[in-house]
C-alpha positions, 0 to 999 in steps of 0.5 A: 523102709521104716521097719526095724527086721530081727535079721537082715540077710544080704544073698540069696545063694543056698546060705542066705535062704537056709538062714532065711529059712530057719529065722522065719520057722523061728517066728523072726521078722526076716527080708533077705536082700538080694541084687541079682538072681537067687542061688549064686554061683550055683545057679548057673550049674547044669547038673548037681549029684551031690546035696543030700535029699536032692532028686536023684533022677537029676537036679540042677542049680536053678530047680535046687534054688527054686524050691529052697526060696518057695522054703524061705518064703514059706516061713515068711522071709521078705524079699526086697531085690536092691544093691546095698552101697554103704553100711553102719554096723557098730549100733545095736540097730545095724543100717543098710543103705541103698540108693533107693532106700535105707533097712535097719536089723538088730542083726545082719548076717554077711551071705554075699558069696564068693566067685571064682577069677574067671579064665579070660578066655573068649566064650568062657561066659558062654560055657559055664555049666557047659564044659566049663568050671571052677569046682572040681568037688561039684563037678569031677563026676561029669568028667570020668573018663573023659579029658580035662584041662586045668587052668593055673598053677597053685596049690589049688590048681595042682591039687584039683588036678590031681582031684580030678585024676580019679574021674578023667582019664587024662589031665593037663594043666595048662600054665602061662609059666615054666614052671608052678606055684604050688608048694614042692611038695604039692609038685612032687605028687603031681609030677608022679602022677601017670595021669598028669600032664602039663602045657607049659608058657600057655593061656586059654585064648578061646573056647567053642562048641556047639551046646557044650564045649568041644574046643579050644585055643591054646597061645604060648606067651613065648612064641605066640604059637596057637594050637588048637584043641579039640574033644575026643570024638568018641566024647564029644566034649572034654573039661575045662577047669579054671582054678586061677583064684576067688574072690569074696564079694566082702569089699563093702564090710572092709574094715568093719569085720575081721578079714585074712588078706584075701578078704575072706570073713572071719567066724567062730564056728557058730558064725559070728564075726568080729562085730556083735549081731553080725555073722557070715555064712557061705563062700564068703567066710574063711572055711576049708569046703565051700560047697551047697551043703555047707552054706546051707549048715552056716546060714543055718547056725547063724540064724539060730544063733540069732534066734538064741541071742533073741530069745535071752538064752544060749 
């Protein structure tokens, strides 16, 4: 592709298309490249309560996604579905190879996203969005009064845990050790927690229902001891979270632009990273909150930011 764009945004989770958006409101030539279906993880999300100006009659990932690319497009974001294998950052012209084809932009902003570590369980693919999931922010609502089993034992972990404890009636937090991770004084709340309880040397082995998730397999690391679990049948299903870790789809930019040791972008708040005309917006950034909202707000900020830089004013 000979075309030299203003900006190039790689994802089309809700950071790249709100940047997509906002840079073609702003008359900038924009292609959005994308290797999978739009929406990222988000995508696979059943059921959303919590955007702003969503359809409060009920939303969900895919419906949320669809109409934020009929947005981008509507403002002429191009779109091109590819895998980017290798790319040169350091000119004022950035170069972005596939093996099909090479893009150039005088700007690039890095919105590939981040996933979380699945559980490794048998079926785990199977009920994503459906009993299973990695965000207890999204989808602790789904869950009041309800059972919810948590996977891990970090900060993280115990700190969704406990989270989730506002909505479920019961929680347990299911570890392969005998004992957590978690800073003591994350474990000193958790522990006085009366609706917190714990299986200790266990891994989810498997997981099963129907439509949605009604069972488990637990293993003891120890003993191999398999116990079954099942839903209340007054609920029909219960919860099972996975908060074993994320990871940044930002090994291609490794060594390019600033990292911390997980691999997450580093950004000043308007979205620039270490390298000049490259900015990061969304999961793969370092941030406090990933949710829908913010990576909309930061692929909204880069784009603007580019639009500034463009038009020779601040």
């Amino acid at each position: 592709m000979d075309k030299i764009f203003d900006v190039i945004i790689l994802g089309a989770g809700p950071a790249g298309l709100a940047a997509g958006l906002y840079a073609g409101r702003s008359r900038l030539s924009v292609l959005i490249i994308e290797k999978g279906q739009d929406g990222g993880q988000i995508a696979i999300t059943d059921e959303i309560e919590n955007y702003p100006g969503q359809i409060v009659e009920g939303e969900s990932g895919p419906s949320l996604i669809a109409r934020m690319t009929q947005q981008a497009e509507k403002f002429g974001a191009e779109r091109v579905s590819d895998t980017i294998k290798k790319v040169d950052l350091s000119g004022e012209v950035k170069v972005l190879k596939s093996e099909q084809d090479v893009y150039r932009a005088k700007n690039v902003i890095i919105a590939s996203g981040a996933n979380a570590s699945p559980i490794g369980c048998v079926g785990e693919e199977e009920f994503r969005g459906k009993g299973v999931s990695y965000c207890a922010t999204c989808d602790a609502n789904f869950f009041t009064d309800m059972e919810v089993y948590v996977v891990g034992g970090g900060d993280s972990a115990v700190e969704e845990a406990m989270y989730l404890t506002k909505f479920a009636r019961k929680v347990t937090v299911i570890h392969r050790r005998n004992e957590l991770r978690a800073a003591k004084s994350i474990q000193e709340r958790a522990f006085q927690n009366p609706k917190l309880f714990f299986m200790w040397d266990s891994v989810v082995q498997e997981v099963y229902g129907e439509d949605i998730l009604s069972g488990m397999i637990v293993r003891n690391v120890k003993t191999g001891e398999l116990t079954k679990v099942e839903a209340d049948p007054e609920d029909g299903m219960f919860g099972l979270f996975g908060f074993v870790g994320t990871k940044p789809n930002s090994a291609m930019f490794a060594g390019i632009v600033d990292m911390d040791e997980r691999g997450y972008i580093r950004t000043d708040e308007d979205m620039h990273t270490s390298v000049p005309g490259v900015y990061a917006a969304g999961d793969i950034r370092i941030k406090s909150l990933r949710q829908v909202v913010t990576a909309a707000a930061d692929g909204a900020i880069a784009a603007v930011q580019i639009e500034r830089s463009l038009s020779d004013y601040v």
